[in-house]
C-alpha positions as CSV (number, residue, x, y, z in Angstrom):
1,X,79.8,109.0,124.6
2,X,81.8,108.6,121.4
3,X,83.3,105.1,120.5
4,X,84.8,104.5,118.1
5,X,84.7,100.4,116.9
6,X,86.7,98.9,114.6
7,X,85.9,95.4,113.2
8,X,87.1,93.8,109.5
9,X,83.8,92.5,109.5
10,X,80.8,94.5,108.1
11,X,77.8,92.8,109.0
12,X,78.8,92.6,112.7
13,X,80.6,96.2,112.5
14,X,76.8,97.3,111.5
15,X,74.8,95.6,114.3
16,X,77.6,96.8,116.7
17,X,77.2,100.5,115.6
18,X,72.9,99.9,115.7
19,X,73.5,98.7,118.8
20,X,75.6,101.3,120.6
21,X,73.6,103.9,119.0
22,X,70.3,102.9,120.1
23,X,71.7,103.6,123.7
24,X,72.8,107.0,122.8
25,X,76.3,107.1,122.1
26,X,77.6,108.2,118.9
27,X,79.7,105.7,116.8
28,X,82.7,106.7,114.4
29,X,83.3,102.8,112.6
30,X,86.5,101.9,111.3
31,X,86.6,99.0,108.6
32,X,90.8,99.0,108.4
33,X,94.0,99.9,110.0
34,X,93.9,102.7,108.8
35,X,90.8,104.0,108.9
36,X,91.0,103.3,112.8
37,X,94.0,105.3,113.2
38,X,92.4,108.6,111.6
39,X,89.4,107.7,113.6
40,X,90.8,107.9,117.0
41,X,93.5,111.3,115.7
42,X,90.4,113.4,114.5
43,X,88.0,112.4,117.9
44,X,87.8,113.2,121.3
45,X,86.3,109.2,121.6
46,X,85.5,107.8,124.7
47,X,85.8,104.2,124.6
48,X,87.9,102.2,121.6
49,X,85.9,98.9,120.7
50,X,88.5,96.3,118.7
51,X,86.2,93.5,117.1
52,X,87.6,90.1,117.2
53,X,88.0,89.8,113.2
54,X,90.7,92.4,113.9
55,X,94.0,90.7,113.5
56,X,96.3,90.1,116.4
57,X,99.1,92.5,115.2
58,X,96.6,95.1,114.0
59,X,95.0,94.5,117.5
60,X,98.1,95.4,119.3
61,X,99.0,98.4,116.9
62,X,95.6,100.0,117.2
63,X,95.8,100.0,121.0
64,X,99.0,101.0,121.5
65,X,98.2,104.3,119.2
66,X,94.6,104.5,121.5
67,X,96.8,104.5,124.9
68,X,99.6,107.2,123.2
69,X,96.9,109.1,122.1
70,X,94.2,109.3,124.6
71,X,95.6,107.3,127.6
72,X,92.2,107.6,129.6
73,X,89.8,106.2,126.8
74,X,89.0,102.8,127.7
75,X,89.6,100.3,125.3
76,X,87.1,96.8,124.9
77,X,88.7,94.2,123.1
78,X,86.1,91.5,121.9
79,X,88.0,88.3,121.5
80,X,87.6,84.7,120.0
81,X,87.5,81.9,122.6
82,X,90.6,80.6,123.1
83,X,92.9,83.6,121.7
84,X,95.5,85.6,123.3
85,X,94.4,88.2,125.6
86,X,95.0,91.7,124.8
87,X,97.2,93.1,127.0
88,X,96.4,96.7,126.5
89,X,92.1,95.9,127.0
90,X,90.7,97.5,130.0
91,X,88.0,95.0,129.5
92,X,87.6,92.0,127.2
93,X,84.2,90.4,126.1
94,X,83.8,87.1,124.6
95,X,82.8,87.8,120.4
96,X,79.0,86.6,120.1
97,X,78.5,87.9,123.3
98,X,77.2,91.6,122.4
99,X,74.9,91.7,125.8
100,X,78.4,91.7,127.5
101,X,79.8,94.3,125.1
102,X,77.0,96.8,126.0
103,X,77.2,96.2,129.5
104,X,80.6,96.9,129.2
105,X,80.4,100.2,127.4
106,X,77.6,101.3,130.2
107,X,80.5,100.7,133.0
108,X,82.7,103.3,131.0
109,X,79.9,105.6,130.5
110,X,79.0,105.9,134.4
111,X,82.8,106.2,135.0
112,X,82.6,109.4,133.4
């Protein structure tokens, strides 16, 4: 599958793309607004994975634009304990829980 993950951080934004990539999938990271916005207009991605160090309002913004531009790409939003849900999140993971976050990303893939 491609996903593509956005996180503001770059140490976990690494081990996240080692990660996904060491089941198969192929990763396009994003590091910024912006660079998460080109991301998902120049892929056909699969799955959209919004790190937690992605600000709230950024959060929102980046999933609205994922539903508007590929409404069936699922969308894993990896929060903070004790933040605000994202309503737009097919499926939210606790952050420091990456076991959870590839189980979750396997669910998508046998969707398909």
């Amino acid at each position: 599958m491609l996903i593509v993950a956005v996180s503001y951080d770059f140490e976990s934004l690494n081990r996240r793309i080692v990660a996904l990539q060491n089941l198969g999938h192929a990763v396009v990271p994003a590091s910024s607004l912006e660079s998460c916005i080109n991301a998902m207009f120049t892929g056909a991605y699969h799955v959209l994975v919004i790190g937690a160090t992605v600000p709230r309002a950024d959060r929102i913004q980046i999933a609205k634009e994922s539903r508007s531009l590929r409404a069936q790409a699922g969308i894993i939003s990896v929060e903070w304990p004790g933040s605000d849900r994202l309503e737009q999140a097919d499926i939210t993971i606790p952050a420091g829980h990456e076991e959870l976050l590839l189980d979750a990303v396997r669910r998508f893939q046998y969707r398909s």
